[in-house]
N, CA, C and O of each residue as an XYZ file, in Angstrom:
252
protein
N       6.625    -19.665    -21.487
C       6.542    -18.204    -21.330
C       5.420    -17.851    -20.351
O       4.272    -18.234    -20.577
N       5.722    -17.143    -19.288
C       4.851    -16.608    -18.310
C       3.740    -16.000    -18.797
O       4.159    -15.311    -19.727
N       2.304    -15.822    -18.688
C       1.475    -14.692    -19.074
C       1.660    -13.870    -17.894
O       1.950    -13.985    -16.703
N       1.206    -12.515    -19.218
C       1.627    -11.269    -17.915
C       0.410    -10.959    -16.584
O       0.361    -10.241    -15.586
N      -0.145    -11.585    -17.007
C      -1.213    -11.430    -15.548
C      -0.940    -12.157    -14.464
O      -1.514    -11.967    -13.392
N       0.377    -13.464    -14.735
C       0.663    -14.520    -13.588
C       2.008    -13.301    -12.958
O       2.283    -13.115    -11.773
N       2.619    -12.663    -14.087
C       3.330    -12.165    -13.916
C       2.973    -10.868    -12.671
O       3.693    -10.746    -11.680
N       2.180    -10.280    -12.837
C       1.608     -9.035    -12.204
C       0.986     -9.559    -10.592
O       1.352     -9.117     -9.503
N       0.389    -10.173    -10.743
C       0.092    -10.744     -9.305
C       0.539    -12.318     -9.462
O      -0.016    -13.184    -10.138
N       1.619    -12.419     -8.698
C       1.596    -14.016     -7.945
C       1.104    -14.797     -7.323
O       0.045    -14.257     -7.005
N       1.115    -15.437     -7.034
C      -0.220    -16.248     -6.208
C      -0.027    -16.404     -5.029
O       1.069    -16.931     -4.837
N      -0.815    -16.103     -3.737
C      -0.514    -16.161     -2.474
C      -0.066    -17.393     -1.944
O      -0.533    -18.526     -2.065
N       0.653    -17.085     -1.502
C       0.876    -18.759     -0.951
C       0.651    -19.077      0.781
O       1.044    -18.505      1.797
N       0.086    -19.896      0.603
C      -0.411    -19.898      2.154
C      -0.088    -21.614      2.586
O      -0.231    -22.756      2.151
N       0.478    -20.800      3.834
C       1.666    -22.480      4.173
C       0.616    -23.217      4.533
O       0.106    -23.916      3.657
N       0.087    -23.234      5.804
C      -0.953    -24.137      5.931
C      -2.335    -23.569      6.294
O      -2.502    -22.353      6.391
N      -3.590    -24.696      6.550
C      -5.051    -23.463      6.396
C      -4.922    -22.380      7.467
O      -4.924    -22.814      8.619
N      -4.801    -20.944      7.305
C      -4.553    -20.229      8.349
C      -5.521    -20.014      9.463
O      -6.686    -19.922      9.078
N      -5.334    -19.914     10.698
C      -6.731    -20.013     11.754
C      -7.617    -18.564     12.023
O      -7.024    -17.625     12.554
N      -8.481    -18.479     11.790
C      -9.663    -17.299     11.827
C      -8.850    -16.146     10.744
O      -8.012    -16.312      9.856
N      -9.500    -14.994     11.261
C      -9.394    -13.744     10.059
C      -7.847    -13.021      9.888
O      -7.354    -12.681      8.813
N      -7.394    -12.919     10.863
C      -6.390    -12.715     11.381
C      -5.078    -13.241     10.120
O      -4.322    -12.718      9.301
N      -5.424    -14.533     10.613
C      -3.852    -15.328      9.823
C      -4.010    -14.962      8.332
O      -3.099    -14.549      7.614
N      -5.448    -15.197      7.919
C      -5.491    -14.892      6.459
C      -5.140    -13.745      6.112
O      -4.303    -13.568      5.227
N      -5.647    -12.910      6.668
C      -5.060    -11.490      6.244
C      -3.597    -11.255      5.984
O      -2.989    -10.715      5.060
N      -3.121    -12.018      7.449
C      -1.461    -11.895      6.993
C      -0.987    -12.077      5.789
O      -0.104    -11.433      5.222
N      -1.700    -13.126      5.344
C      -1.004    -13.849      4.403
C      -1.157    -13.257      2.527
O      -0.587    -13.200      1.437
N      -2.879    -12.803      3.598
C      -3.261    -11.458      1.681
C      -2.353    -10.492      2.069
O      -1.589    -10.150      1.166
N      -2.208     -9.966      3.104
C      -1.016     -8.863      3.206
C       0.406     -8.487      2.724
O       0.831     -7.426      2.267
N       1.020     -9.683      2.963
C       2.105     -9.804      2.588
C       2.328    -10.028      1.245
O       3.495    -10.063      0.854
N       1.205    -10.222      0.287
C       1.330    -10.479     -1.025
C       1.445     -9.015     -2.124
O       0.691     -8.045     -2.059
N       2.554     -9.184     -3.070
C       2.885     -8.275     -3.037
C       2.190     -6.785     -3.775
O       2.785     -5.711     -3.858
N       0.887     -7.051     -4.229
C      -0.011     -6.617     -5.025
C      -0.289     -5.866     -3.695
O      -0.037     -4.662     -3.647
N      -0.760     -6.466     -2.686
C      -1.971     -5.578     -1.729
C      -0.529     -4.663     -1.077
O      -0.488     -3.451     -0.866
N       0.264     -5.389     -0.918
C       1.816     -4.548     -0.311
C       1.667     -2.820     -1.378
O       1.487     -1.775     -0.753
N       1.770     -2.800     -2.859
C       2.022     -1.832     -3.473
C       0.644     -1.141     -3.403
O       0.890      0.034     -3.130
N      -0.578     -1.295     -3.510
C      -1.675     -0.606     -2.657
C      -1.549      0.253     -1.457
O      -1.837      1.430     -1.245
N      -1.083     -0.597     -0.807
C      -0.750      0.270      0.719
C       0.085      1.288      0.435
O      -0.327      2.448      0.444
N       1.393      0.967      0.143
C       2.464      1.465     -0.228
C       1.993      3.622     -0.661
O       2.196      4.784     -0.308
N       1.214      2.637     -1.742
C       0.929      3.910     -2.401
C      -0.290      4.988     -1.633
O      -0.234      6.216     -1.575
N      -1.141      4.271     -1.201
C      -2.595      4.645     -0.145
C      -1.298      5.852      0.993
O      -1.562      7.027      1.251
N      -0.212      5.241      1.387
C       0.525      5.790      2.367
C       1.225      7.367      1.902
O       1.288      8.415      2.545
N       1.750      6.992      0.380
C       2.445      7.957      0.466
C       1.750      9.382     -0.289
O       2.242     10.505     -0.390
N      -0.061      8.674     -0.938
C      -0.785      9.926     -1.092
C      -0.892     10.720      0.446
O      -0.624     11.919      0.518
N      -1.232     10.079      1.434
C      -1.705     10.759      2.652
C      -0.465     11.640      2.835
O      -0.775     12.831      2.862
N       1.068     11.369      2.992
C       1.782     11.813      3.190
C       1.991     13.314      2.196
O       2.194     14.419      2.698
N       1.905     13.094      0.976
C       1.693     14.081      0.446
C       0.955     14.924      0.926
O       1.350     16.047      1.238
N      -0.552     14.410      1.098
C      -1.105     15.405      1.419
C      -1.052     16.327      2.758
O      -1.826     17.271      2.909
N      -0.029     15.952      3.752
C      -0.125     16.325      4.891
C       1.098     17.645      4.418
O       0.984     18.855      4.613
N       2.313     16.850      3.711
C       3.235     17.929      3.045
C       2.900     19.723      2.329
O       3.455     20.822      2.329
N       1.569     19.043      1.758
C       1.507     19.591      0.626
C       0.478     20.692      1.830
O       0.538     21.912      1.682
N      -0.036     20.337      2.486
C      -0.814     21.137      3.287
C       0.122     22.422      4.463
O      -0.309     23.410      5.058
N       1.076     22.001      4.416
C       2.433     22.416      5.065
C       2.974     23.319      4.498
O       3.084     24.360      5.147
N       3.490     23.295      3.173
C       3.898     24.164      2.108
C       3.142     25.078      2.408
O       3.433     26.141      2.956
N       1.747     24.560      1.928
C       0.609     25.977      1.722
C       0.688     27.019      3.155
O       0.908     28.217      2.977
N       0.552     26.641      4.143
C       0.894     27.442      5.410
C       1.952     27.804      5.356
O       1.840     29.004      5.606
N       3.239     27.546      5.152
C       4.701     28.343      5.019
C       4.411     29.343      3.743
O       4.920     30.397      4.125
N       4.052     29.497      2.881
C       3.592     30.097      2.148
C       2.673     31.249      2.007
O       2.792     32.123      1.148
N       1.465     31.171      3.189
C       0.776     32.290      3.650
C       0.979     33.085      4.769
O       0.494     34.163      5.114
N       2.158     32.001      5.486
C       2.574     33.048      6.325
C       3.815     33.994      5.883
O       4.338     34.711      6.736
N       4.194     33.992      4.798
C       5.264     34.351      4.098
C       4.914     35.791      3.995
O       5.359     36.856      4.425
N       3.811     35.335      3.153
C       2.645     36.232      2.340
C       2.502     37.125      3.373
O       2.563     38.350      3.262
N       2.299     36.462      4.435
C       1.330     37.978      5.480
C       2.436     38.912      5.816
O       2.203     39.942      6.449
């Protein structure tokens, strides 16, 4: 039986030693923990650009 913490993050797998900062990153990148971080980091901003949008269609309504 899996524990749920192996479960929640998988383990990066990195094909071979990657060269300078660059490759490593790829490789934390693509893993899927830092993937749903981003993911989410992205679609607060997006909100907030929305949500800032609304509010101006809204006061110009108003005026």
């Amino acid at each position: 039986m899996y524990s749920f913490l192996a479960f929640v993050i998988p383990p990066i797998k990195v094909i071979q030693k990657p060269e300078g900062y660059k490759a490593a990153h790829l490789t934390a990148v693509s893993h899927p923990y830092v993937q749903r971080k981003r993911t989410r980091r992205l679609f607060k901003a997006y909100n907030r650009i929305n949500h800032r949008q609304d509010l101006q269609q809204i006061r110009r309504k108003a005026a």
